[in-house]
C-alpha positions in Angstrom: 206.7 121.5 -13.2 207.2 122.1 -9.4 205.1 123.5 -6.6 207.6 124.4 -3.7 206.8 123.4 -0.7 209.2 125.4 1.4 207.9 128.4 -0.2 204.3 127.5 0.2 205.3 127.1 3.7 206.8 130.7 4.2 204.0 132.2 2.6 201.4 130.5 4.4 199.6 129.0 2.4 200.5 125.8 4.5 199.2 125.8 7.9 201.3 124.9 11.0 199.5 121.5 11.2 199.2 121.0 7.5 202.8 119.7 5.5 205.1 121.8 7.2 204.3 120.3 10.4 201.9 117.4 10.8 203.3 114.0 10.1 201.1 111.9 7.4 201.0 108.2 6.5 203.4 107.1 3.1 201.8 104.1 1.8 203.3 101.4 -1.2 201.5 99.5 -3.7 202.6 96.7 -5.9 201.8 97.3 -9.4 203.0 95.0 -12.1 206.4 94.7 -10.3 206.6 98.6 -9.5 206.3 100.3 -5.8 204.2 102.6 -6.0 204.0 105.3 -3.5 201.4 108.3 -2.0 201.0 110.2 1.4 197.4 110.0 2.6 196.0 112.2 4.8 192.7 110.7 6.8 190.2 112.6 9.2 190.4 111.3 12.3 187.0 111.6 12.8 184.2 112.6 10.6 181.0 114.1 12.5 178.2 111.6 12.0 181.2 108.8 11.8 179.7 108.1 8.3 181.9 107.5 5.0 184.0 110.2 3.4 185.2 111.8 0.5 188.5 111.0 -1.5 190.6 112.9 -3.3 193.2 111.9 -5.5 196.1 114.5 -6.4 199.1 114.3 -9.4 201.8 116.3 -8.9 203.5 118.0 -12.0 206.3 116.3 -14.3 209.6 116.4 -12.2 207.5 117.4 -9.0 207.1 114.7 -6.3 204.6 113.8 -3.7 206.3 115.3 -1.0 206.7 118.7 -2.5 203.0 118.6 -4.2 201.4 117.9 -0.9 202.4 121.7 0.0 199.4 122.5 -2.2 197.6 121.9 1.4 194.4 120.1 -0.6 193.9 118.0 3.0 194.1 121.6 4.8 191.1 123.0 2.6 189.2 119.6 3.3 190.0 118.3 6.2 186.9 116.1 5.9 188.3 114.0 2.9 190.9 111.6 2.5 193.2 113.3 0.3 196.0 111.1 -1.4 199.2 112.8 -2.9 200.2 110.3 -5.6 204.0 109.3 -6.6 205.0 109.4 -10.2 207.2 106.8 -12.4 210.3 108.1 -14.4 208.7 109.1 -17.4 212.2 110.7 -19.3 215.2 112.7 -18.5 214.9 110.5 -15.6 211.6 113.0 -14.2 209.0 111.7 -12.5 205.4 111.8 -14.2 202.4 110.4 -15.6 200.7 108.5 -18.6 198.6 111.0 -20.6 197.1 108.4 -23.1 195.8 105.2 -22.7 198.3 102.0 -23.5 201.2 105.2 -22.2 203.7 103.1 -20.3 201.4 100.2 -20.5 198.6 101.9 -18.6 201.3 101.7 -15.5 199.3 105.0 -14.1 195.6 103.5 -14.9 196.4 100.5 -12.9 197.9 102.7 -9.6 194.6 104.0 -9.7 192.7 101.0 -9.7 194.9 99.6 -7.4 195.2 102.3 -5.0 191.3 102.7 -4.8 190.8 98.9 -4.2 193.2 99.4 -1.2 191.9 103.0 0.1 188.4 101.6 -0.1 189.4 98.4 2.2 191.6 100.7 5.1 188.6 103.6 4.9 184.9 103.9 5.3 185.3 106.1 1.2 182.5 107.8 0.1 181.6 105.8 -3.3 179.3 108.9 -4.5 181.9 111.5 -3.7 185.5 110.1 -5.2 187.6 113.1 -7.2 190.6 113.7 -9.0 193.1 116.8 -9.3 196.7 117.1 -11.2 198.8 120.0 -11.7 200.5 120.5 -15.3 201.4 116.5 -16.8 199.2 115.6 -12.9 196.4 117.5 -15.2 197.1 115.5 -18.3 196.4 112.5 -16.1 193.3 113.7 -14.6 191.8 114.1 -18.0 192.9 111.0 -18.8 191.0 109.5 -15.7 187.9 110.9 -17.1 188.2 109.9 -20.2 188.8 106.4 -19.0 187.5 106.0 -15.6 184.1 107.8 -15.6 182.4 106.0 -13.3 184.8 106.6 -10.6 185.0 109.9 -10.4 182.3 112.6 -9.3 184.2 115.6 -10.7 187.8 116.6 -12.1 190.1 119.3 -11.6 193.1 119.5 -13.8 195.3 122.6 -13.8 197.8 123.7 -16.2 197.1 120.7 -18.1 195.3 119.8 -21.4 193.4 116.6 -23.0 195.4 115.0 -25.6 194.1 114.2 -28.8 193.4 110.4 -28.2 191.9 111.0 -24.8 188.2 112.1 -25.2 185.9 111.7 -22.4 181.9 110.9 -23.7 180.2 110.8 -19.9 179.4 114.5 -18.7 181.4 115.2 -15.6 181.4 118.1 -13.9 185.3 120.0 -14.5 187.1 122.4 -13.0 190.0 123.7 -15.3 192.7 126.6 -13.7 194.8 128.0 -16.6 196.9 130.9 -16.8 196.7 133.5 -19.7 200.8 133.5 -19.7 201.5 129.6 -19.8 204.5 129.0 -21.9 204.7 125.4 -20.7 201.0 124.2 -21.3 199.7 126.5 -24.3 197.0 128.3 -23.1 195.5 127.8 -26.5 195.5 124.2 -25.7 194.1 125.0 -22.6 191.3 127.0 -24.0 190.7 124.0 -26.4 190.4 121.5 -23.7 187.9 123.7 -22.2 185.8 123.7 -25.4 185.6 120.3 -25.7 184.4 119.5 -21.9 181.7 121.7 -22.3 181.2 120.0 -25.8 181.3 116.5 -24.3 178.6 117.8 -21.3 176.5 119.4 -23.5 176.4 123.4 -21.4 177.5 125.7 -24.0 174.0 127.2 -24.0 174.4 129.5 -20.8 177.7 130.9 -18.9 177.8 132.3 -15.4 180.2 135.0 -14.2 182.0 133.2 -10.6 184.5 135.7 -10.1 187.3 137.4 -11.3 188.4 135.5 -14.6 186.2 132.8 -13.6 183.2 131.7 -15.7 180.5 128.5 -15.3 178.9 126.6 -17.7 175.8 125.1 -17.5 175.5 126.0 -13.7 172.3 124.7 -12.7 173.5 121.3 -15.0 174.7 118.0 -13.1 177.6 118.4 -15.4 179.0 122.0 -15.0 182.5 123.4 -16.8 183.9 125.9 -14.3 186.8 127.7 -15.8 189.2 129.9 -13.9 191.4 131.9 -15.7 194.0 134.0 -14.2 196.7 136.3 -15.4 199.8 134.4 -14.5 201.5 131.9 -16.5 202.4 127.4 -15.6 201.8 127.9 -12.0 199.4 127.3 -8.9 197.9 129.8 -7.6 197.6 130.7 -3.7 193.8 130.3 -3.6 193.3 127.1 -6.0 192.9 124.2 -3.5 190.0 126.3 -1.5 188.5 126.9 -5.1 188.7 122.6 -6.2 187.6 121.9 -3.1 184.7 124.3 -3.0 183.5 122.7 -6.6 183.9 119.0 -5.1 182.2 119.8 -2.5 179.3 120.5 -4.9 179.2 117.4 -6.8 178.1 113.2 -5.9 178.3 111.0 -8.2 174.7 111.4 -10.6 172.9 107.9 -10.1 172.6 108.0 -13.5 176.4 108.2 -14.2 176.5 104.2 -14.4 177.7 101.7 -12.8 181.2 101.9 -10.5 184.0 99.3 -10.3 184.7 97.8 -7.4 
């Protein structure tokens, strides 16, 4: 599903040096014979010159990195590396992205590794403050990097997207899920359900806090919140949901106790 950047543009919700105007660095990876492919946007400075954050982004199935990049995620942190990821044909000759492990022979697993190896070398990255984010099948992924790469990742956003049934997270992480009450494309009862099990899997279905319209936390004062956002539109991203994921990264590090990182 497709984000459009020239609309984003129009509306604004792009600023003038964001993607509609500011030129940012495409970058390749080999991967088991592929080229793989992502624009990375990098502060050019941070204030205390120390290490920074990273967030990795999936566009939607049949989306692209250029157009997902209009979601402006490097606008609403300028602060972070932010990485726009480049799916494989996954059928009908769309781009997209593995949403079970041994999909496509983990082609999407591996970018990641690879990718982080890489970003890690060319940047001073943040170890403690590393996140991922997906829109629709990008969402499918990001669950997926939970559910396999936990001790990567400080916190998750998917939106629009589901687990699958053979990817099931067991390390708490904190999650941010957007879903809209009229998706046709993602059931929102799948949605819901996805929802259900990450606050099963971080153990904060005790206590819920209000956040906003539509929007509900729980476990807030957990290292392991389930923020869910729940608006009245349908398989879509909404104007204000980059601020919102980057306002919940912001919140988390990586919990020493979380385990050990691969490096």
């Amino acid at each position: 599903m497709r984000t459009h950047l020239t609309q984003l543009c129009l509306i604004g919700l792009v600023s003038i040096l964001g993607a509609c105007g500011a030129s940012a660095q495409e970058t390749t990876w080999q991967v088991d014979g592929d080229t793989r492919e992502a624009i990375v946007y990098a502060p050019t400075a941070t204030q205390d010159g120390g290490p920074v954050p990273l967030v990795l982004a999936f566009h939607g199935f049949g989306d692209n990195m250029q157009n997902f990049q209009g979601v402006n995620l490097h606008g609403a942190w300028p602060d972070a590396v932010v990485v726009y990821f480049q799916g494989l044909e996954r059928r009908r000759s769309m781009l997209g992205w593995q949403v079970e492990a041994g999909d496509g022979v983990d082609r999407d697993l591996k970018l990641v590794d690879v990718a982080l190896a890489s970003l890690r070398q060319r940047y001073n990255i943040d170890d403690d403050r590393i996140y991922a984010t997906g829109f629709s099948n990008g969402g499918m992924f990001t669950y997926l990097l939970w559910a396999e790469r936990p001790d990567v990742f400080a916190a998750f956003a998917p939106v629009a997207g589901r687990l699958r049934e053979s990817a099931r997270p067991t390390q708490p992480r904190p999650l941010f899920h957007v879903a809209g009450e009229q998706d046709r494309v993602v059931s929102f009862s799948d949605q819901q359900a996805s929802i259900e099990t990450s606050v099963a899997v971080n153990g904060v279905g005790d206590t819920t806090t209000p956040c906003g319209n539509g929007c509900t936390v729980h476990g807030a004062t957990t290292s392991a919140p389930v923020m869910a956002w729940i608006h009245s539109g349908g398989h879509n991203y909404p104007r204000e949901t980059s601020a919102r994921i980057v306002a919940f990264f912001r919140e988390h590090t990586l919990a020493p106790e979380s385990g050990t990182r691969a490096h």
